[in-house]
N, C-alpha and C positions, 0 to 999 in steps of 0.2 A: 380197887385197892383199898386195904382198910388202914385206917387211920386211928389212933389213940387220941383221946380225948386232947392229951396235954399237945401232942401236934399240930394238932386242928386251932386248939387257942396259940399257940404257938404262931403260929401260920395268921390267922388273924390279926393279930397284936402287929403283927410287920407290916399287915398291907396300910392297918389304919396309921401306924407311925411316920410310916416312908412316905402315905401319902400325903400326911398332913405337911410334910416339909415339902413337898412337889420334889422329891429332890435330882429327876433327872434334866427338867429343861424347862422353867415356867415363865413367863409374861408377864408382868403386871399390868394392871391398868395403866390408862394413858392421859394421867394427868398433867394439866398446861398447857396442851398444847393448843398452839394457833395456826393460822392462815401463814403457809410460806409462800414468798416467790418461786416459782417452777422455773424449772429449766426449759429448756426448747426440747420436742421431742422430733422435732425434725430430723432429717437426715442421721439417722440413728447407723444405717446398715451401712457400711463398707464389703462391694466384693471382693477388693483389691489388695485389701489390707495384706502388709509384708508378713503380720505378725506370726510368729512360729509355733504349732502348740507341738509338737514334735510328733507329728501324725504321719507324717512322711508324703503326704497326699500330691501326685503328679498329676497335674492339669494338661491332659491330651486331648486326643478326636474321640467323640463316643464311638467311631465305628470302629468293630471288630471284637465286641464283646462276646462270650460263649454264652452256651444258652441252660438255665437250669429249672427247675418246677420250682415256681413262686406263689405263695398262695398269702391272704393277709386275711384276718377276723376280727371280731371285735363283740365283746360280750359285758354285759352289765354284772357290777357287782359292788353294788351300793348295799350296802349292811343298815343295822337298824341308825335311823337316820334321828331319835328322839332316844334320851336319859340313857346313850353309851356315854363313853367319856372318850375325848377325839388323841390318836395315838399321834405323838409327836414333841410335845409340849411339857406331858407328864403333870399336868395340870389338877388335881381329881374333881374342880368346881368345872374342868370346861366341858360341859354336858351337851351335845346334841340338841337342837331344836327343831331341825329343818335340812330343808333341802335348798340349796341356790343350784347348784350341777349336779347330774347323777355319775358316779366312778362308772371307770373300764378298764375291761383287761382289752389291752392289745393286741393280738395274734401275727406275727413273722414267721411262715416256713420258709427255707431256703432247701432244694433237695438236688442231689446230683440225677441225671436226664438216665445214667449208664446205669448205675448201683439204687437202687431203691433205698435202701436202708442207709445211704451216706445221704444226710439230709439233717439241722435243726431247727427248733423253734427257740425263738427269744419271745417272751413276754413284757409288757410293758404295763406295767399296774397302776390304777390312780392311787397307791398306797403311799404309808411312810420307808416301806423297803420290802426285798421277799423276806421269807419265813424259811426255816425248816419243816413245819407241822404242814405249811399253805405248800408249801411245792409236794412234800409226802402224800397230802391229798390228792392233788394236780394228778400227779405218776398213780398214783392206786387206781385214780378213776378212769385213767385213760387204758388201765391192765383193766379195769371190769369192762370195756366197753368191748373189749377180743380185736378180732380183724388184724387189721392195718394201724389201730390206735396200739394195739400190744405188743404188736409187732416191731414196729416201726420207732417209739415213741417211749424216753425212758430216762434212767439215770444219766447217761452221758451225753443227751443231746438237746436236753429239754433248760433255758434259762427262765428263772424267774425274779425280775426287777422289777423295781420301784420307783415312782417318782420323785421321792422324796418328800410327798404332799404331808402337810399338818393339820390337814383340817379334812379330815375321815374319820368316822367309827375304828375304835381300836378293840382290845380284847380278843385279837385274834392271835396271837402269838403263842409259839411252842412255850417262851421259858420265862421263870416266874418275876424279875426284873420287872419287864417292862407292862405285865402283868397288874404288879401294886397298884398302880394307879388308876386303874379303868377295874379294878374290884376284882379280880380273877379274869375268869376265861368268858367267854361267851359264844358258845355254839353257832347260834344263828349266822353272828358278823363271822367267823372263819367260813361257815359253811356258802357264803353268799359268793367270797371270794373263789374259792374253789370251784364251784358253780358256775361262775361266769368265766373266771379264765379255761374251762374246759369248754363251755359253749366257744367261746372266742379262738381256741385250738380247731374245733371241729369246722367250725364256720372257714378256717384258711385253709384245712385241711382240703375238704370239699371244693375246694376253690381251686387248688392246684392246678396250674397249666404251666406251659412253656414260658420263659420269656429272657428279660436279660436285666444284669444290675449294671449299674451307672452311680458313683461316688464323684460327689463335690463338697466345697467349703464356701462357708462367708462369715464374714467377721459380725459380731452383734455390738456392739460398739459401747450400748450404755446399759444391759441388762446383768449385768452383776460387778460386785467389788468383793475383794479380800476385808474378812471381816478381823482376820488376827494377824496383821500385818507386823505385827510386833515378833512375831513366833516364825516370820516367813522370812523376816532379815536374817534370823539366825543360820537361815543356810548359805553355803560359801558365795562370794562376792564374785568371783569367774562361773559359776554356773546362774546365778540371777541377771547376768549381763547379757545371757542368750535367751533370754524373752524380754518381749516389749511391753509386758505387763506383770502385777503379780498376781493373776486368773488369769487364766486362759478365755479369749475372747474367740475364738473358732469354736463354730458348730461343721461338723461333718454328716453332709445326707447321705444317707444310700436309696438310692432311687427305684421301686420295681415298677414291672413294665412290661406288660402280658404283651405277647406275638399272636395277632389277627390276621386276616385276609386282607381289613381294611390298614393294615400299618399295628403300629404300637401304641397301646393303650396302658397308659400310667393306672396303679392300681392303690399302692402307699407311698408312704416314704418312711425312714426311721432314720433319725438321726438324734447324735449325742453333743450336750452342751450341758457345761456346769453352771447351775445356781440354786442356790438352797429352794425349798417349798415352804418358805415361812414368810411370804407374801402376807396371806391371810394371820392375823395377831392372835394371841394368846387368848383375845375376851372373843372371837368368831368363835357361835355355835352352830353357824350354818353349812353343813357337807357340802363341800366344793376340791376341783380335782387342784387348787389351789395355780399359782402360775405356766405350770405343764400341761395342768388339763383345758385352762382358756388356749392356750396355744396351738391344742390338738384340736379342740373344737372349730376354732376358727379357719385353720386349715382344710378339715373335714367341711365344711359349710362353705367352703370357699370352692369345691371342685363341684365337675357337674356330675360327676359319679355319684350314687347314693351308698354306696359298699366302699369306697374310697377309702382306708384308712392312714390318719397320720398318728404315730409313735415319739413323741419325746422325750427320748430317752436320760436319763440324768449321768452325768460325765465325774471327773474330778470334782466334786461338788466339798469336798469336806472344809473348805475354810473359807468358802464364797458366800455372799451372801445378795439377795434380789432390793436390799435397804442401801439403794447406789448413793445419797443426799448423804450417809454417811450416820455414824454414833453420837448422841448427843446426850447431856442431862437434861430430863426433862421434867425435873421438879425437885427442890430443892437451892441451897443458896450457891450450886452453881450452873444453875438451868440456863437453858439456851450454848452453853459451854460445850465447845470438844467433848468426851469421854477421854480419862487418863490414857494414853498410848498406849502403857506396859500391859495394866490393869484392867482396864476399861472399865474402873470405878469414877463416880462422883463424890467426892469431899469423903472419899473412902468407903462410901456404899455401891452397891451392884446394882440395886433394882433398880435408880433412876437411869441407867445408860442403858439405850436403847437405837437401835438403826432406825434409819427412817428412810419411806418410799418415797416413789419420785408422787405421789399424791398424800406425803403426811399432811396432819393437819383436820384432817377429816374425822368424824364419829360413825366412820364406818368400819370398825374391825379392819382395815388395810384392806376394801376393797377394789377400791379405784386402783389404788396401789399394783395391786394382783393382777388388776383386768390389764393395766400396760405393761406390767413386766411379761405377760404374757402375750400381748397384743406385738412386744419387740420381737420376741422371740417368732412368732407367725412370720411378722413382718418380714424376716430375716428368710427364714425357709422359703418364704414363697418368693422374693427376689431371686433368688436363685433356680428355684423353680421353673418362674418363667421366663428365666437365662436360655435361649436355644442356643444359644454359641458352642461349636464344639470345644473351647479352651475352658468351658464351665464344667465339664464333665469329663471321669474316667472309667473309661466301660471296664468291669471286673472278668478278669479271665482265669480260665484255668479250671478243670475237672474237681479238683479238690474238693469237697464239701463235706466238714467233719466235727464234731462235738469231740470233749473230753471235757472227762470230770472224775475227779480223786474226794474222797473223805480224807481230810490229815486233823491228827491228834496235836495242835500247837501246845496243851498243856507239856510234852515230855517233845519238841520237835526240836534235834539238833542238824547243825550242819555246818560248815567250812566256807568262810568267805573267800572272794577272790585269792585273799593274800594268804591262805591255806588256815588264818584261824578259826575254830571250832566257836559257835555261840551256838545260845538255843534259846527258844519262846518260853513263855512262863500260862503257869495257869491263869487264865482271865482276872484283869482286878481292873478299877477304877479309883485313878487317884481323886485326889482332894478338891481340884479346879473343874473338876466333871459335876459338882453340887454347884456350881459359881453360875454356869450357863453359858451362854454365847450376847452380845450384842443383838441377837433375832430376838431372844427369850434369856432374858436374865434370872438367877436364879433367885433362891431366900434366903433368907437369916445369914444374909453377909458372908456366904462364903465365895471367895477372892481367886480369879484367875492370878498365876505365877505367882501364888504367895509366899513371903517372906517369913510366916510365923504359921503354921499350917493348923495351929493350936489355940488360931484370934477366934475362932466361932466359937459357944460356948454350945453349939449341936455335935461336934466332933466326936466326942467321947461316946456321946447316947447313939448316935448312928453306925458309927465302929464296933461296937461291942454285940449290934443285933444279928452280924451276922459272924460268920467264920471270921478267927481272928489271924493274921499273916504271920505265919514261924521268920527264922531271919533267912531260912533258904529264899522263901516268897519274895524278900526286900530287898532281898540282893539282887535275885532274878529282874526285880522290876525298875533296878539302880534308883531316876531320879524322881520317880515317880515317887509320894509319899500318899502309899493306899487306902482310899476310903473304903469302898466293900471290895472284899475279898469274894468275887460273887465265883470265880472259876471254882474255889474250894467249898464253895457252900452248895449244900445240897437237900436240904431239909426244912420244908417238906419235900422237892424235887429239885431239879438242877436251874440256878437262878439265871446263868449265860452260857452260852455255847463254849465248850473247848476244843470241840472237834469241828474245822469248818469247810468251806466248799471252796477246792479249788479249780476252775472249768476255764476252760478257754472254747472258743470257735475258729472257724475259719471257711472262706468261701474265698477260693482263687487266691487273689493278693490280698482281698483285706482280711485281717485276725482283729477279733473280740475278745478282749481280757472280761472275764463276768465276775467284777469283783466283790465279795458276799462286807464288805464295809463303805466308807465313806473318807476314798482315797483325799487327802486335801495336793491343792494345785501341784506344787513340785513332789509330792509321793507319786502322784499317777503321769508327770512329768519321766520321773526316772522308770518308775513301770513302764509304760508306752516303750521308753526307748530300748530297754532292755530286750522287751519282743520284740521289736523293730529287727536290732541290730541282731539275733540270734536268727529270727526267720531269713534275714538280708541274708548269711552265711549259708544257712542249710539251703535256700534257691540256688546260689550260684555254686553249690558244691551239686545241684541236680541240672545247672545249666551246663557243665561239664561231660554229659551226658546226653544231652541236644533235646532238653525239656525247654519249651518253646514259653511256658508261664513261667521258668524259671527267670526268665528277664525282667518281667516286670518287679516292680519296686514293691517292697510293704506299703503294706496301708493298716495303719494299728489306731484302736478306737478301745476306750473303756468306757463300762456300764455298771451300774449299779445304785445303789446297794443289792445284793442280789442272793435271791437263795436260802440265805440267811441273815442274822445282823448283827456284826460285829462289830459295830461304834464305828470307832474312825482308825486310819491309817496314815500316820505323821514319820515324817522325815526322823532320823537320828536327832538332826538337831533340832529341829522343832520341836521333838520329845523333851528335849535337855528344858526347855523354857518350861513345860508343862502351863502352858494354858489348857482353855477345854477340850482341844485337838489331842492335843499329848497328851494329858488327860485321862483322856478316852478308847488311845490307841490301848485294848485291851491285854496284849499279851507280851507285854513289853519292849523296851528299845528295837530289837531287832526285829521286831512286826513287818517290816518293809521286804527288810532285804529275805525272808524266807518268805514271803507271798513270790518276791522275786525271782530268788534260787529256784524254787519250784516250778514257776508255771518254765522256765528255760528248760528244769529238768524233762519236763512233760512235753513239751514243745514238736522235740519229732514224732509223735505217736498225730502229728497232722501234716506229717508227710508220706506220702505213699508208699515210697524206697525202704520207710524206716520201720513200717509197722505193719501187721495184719489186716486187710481192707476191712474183714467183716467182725470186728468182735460185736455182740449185739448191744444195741443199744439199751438195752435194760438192766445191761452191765452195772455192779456197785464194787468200787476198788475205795477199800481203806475203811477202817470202823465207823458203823452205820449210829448217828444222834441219837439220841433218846425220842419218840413220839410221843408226848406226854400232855396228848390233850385228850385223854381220857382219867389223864391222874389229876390235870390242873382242879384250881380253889374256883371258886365263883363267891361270890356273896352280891350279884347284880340280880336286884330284886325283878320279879316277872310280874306281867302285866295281868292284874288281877281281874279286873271287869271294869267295861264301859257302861257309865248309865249319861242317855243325856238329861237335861232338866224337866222339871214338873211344866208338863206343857209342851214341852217341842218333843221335835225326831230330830233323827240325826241325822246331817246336811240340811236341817233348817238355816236359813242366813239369818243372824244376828245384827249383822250392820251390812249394808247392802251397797252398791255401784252407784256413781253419780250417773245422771240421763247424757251428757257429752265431756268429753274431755282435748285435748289439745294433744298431739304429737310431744313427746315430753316428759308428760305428765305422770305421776305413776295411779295406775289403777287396782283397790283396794277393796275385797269383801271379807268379812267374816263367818263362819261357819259354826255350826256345834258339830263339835269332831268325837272321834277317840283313836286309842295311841296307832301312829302308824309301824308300831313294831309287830301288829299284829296280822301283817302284810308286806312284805317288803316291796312289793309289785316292782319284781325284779323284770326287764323289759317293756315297761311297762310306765304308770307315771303317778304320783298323787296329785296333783291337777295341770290341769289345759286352759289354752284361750282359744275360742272358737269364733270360727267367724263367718257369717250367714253371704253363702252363693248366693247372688240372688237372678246368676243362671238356672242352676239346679234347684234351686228353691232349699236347698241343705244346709246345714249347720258342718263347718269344718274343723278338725284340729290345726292350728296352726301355732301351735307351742305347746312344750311340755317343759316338767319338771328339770330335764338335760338342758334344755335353754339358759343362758345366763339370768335372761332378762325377766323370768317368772320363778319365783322366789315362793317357797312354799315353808308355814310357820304354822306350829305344834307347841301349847301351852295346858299345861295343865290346869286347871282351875280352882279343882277340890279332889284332895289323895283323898279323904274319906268318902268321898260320896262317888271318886270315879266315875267326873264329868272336865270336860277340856275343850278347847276351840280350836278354830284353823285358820291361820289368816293367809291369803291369796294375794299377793301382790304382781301386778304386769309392770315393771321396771319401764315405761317405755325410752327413759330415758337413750338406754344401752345401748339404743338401734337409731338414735336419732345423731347423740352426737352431743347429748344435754349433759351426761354424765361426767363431761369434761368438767365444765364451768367455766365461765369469762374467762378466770384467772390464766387457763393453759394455751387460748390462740388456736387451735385446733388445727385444722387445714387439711388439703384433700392428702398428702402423705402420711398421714397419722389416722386417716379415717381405717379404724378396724372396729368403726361401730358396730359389731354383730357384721357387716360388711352389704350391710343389706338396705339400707334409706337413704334417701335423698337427703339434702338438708332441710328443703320444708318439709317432710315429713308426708307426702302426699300417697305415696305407698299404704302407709299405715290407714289408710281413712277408710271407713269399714262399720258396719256395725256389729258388736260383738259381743261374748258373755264371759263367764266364769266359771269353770268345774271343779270339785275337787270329787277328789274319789276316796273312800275310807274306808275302816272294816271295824266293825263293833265285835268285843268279846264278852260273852256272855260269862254270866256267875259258874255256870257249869263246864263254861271251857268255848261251846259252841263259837264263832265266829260266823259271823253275816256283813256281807258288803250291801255298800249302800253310797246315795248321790249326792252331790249338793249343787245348785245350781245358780249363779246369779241372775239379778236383770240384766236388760239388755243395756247398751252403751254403745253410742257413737263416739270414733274419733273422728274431728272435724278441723 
């Protein structure tokens, strides 16, 4: 598509302005801090807990569940791992260095045994949410594969969620937003995701057998707080008094469970639980699947299945956060101090207030931090997990197994609330406390959750004016909202946010999946849940009337997301009225809630059998199809010109090489002459191992990669003109010992999710062993060549 000079500078001039202000969600550094006392992390899990997330969930006998085709996958889709810039944070200095964990797509079919074609997949992403462009991908490439992928697999049955991690490669998004900050578009990073969540489809595909689903709950106790508590009083005082919290502290599994000869053989789990992915801080440039993807890993490493996979999926997530110690100022004349309640400023600034993990303190980017918020959340699943009691679990019953999914226009979307009057959504906008931040990542240049004077930043004018300016129909539309970008009306160079969004439900027997395409906060996806709940509850017992035998059992309602696409956040009426960064954020004004709500009720029976067509196809698209516009997106991310290593070496020469022994503990460290790993994603694959010599077989083994938490892979440039760079290798061992704690935390065998794999002396680890990295050189003419690096040898002792 061609472009005029004056749009293209046009187009430019935005990404450098908007980026220089970071202005969707940034971090600052983490100046002052010290050494806290910790909490106990003991006895974190309660299975018993009364608490109510309104999930409807009945604790019966697992016997008597029906049986459907289960299949589970899991595929790599780590993107370039060096100079993206990490989608999340909106940062444009937080550039990629490395690898700590490699990302995954998830793979969940669920398929009915009778009807082939009644069957979904839900995906679960190490991303910051789905996409429009990434699921349009997903679906095209499952139409080029023909068969049973084209067949079978399509607009209405295919979800694509997110973890809500902050610390990935970005650049992968349809619309031009979230775009500014990571420089344009970037091929590669969309193309890696799409790639692996289609291997991750095919791999469960393939897998499909018989078996049966089983739903339980357990409470997680200390992995998340309400980070806008201020915004969450605002809703009525008789509906906050029916929860025990303000998060939701329930995780809900769903259990699958292939039918053998020898018995049943568990295969995943997936389950939903609210807490932001802003574990890992605003200064980490190491790709990590942040606190979901330590909690998937450690699950996965914890069974003896090697295909095993676990999903964690992200829930009510939009005003939680994994910084449970709580917001503090952390520099300035009132550090160490609360953050304002209202505001959650310091002496009237934003940047100093900041949440802090149950391991602040640390000069680790929040890693320690991340390793236990996700260490709780394992901890949690797998308690229940290895619950055999029949009162732990509800076998899912019932033939039913069905997607749906609509495109609706919320820019022009009316409709009649209960009490018959007429409201409608507005075109996308983001107010003023959406530049302010959250407590995770505060924003810049002082602009102020819930402010009073919306006119105190002297950036206001200059920001406003860059893009589409809001008529008074817009302002009214968007009542208390006061609009920073007008981004639903701005389209030039392309369209900045989604107007048109993805509304999808699932269903399998009794439980129903709301696949919500934003970032519901606690009581939104509180009254969502119940509203499916209470409409499914009706349409059963009007089919139990009629001697449908699943008509008896109870809902079971669970939300996911961000999904699909990404539509900021979704706030209560009155939460909106406060406009912190929630309200904010909720894109399409006041009424955002209750039309996500009207809707999915209206669409509701089309997942019951009485009420609708069994076979519409799954490739089915109901309602106006987005714009695809990552063949129109900007890029200005420079490409990787040529690798040269220095006068005198090759490349994978070691620079600084391995001590001869080390201790259980300790971390062990080489350096490499490298060059950039964008010129390989070794998707599957790793850029370095630790090996360790059989001295049965006389062989060299892999016994770690790049997906390991504990080997840590680092990419430095050295010299842009001469296009020469290193690699540093580090073996954490702490993370398997038990060391990463430190005195300060008491440790003890209930908290042990070191990696889940060491003793406490460390005697496992004793071994002699090396260092690999793996790299690819590009040459002046384009060529690419791989090549080794190797270190000495080393004992642990």
């Amino acid at each position: 598509m061609a472009r005029s000079p004056l749009i293209l500078a046009l187009a430019a001039s935005l990404l450098i302005i908007l980026s220089t202000i970071s202005i969707l969600h940034r971090t600052p550094s983490r100046n002052g801090q010290h050494p806290l006392d910790l909490p106990d992390v003991q006895n974190i899990v309660s299975t018993n807990s009364a608490t109510d997330s309104g999930d409807g969930l009945d604790r019966t006998s697992l016997a008597g569940g029906d049986t459907y085709l289960l299949g589970v996958g899991k595929g790599d889709i780590t993107g370039p791992v060096a100079e993206i810039n990490f989608m999340g944070y909106a940062d444009p200095n937080q550039l990629g260095s490395g690898v700590r964990q490699r990302l995954y797509s998830r793979a969940f079919i669920i398929g009915s045994t009778e009807v082939p074609e009644d069957r979904f997949v839900y995906l679960v992403l190490d991303t910051q949410s789905g996409d429009t462009a990434v699921r349009h991908g997903i679906l095209t490439a499952l139409q080029d594969k023909g068969g049973d992928y084209a067949k079978l697999y399509g607009n209405q049955n295919v979800a694509v969620t997110g973890t809500h991690s902050h610390s990935g490669p970005g650049a992968w998004l349809n619309y031009l937003l979230p775009q500014i900050t990571s420089r344009g578009f970037h091929k590669p990073s969309y193309q890696a995701i799409v790639d692996g969540a289609v291997a991750s489809i095919v791999k469960a595909h393939e897998g499909l057998s018989e078996g049966q689903l089983s739903v339980g709950s357990v409470d997680v106790v200390d992995a998340n707080v309400n980070r806008s508590p201020y915004a969450y009083l605002a809703n009525p005082a008789e509906e906050r008094e029916r929860y025990g919290d303000d998060v939701d502290k329930r995780m809900t599994v769903l259990r699958f469970t292939h039918s053998t000869e020898e018995g049943g053989r568990d295969i995943g789990i997936l389950n939903w639980f609210p807490v932001h992915g802003t574990s890992m801080l605003g200064n980490n440039t190491l790709v990590t699947g942040d606190n979901k993807g330590v909690a998937a890993s450690l699950f996965e490493k914890s069974t003896a299945g090697a295909d095993f996979v676990a999903g964690f999926s992200q829930a009510n997530v939009g005003d939680t956060s994994p910084n449970v110690l709580g917001a503090y100022c952390e520099y300035g004349d009132e550090a160490g101090e609360l953050c304002d309640f209202k505001t959650s400023l310091c002496g009237n600034k934003s940047q100093p207030c900041h949440g802090r993990g149950p391991y602040w303190g640390r000069d680790d980017a929040g890693t320690a931090s991340n390793f236990e918020i996700g260490r709780r959340q394992f901890q949690a699943a797998r308690e229940l997990f290895d619950n055999a009691t029949a009162a732990a679990w509800t076998p899912v019953k019932g033939q039913v197994v069905r997607g749906l999914h609509h495109f609706v226009d919320f820019s022009t979307h009316s409709f009649a609330l209960p009490n018959g009057t007429v409201v409608h959504t507005c075109p996308a906008a983001l107010g003023y406390s959406f530049a302010a931040g959250t407590t995770d990542g505060p924003g810049a240049f002082e602009f102020k959750q819930a402010p009073d004077d919306p006119h105190a930043s002297p950036f206001w004018r200059a920001i406003g004016n860059r893009v589409a300016t809001p008529n008074d129909t817009q302002k009214a539309c968007h009542g208390d909202k006061i609009i920073l970008l007008d981004v639903g009306e701005s389209s030039s160079p392309y369209e900045w946010s989604p107007n048109i969004v993805d509304v999808q439900l699932l269903r399998v027997g009794q439980l129903f999946v709301i696949v919500s395409p934003g970032e519901a906060t606690t009581m939104a996806g509180r009254r969502w849940k119940e509203a499916v709940h209470d409409a499914a509850q009706t349409a059963l017992a009007s089919q139990s009337e009629g001697g449908d035998e699943e008509a008896h059992e109870t809902p079971i309602v669970v939300l996911g997301g961000p999904a699909n696409t990404y539509t900021h956040y979704i706030a209560t009426r009155e939460e909106y009225s406060i406009q912190r960064y929630e309200g904010a954020s909720t894109l399409y004004g006041p009424w955002t809630l209750d039309a996500y709500i009207q809707l999915t009720r209206d669409y509701l029976p089309d997942l019951f059998a009485p009420f609708t067509p069994r076979h519409l196809p799954p490739t089915l698209i109901r309602g106006p199809h987005p714009p695809i516009q990552i063949n129109d997106s900007l890029s200005f991310i420079t490409p990787v010109i040529v690798d040269r290593a220095p006068l005198f070496k090759n490349f994978g020469a070691t620079k600084s090489d391995v001590r001869a022994f080390y201790k259980a503990g300790e971390t062990v460290t080489a350096t490499f002459v490298g060059a950039s790993p964008r010129n390989d994603l070794h998707l599957g694959g790793t850029f370095a191992s630790v090996e360790r010599f059989d001295y049965g077989e006389k062989v060299w083994r892999r016994v770690r990669g790049d997906g390991d938490w504990s080997l840590v892979f680092e990419w430095k440039r050295t010299s842009t003109l001469a296009g020469t760079s290193e690699v540093r290798v580090s073996w954490e061992t702490g993370w398997e010992t038990g060391a990463w704690r430190g005195r300060e935390s008491g440790g003890g065998d209930d908290a042990h999710g070191d990696l889940l794999l060491r003793g406490d002396d460390g005697d496992e680890l004793k071994g002699l062993y090396r260092l690999r990295y793996y790299g690819d050189a590009k040459a002046l003419g384009g060529n690419i060549t791989p090549f080794e690096g190797v270190s000495g040898e080393f004992k642990i002792v």
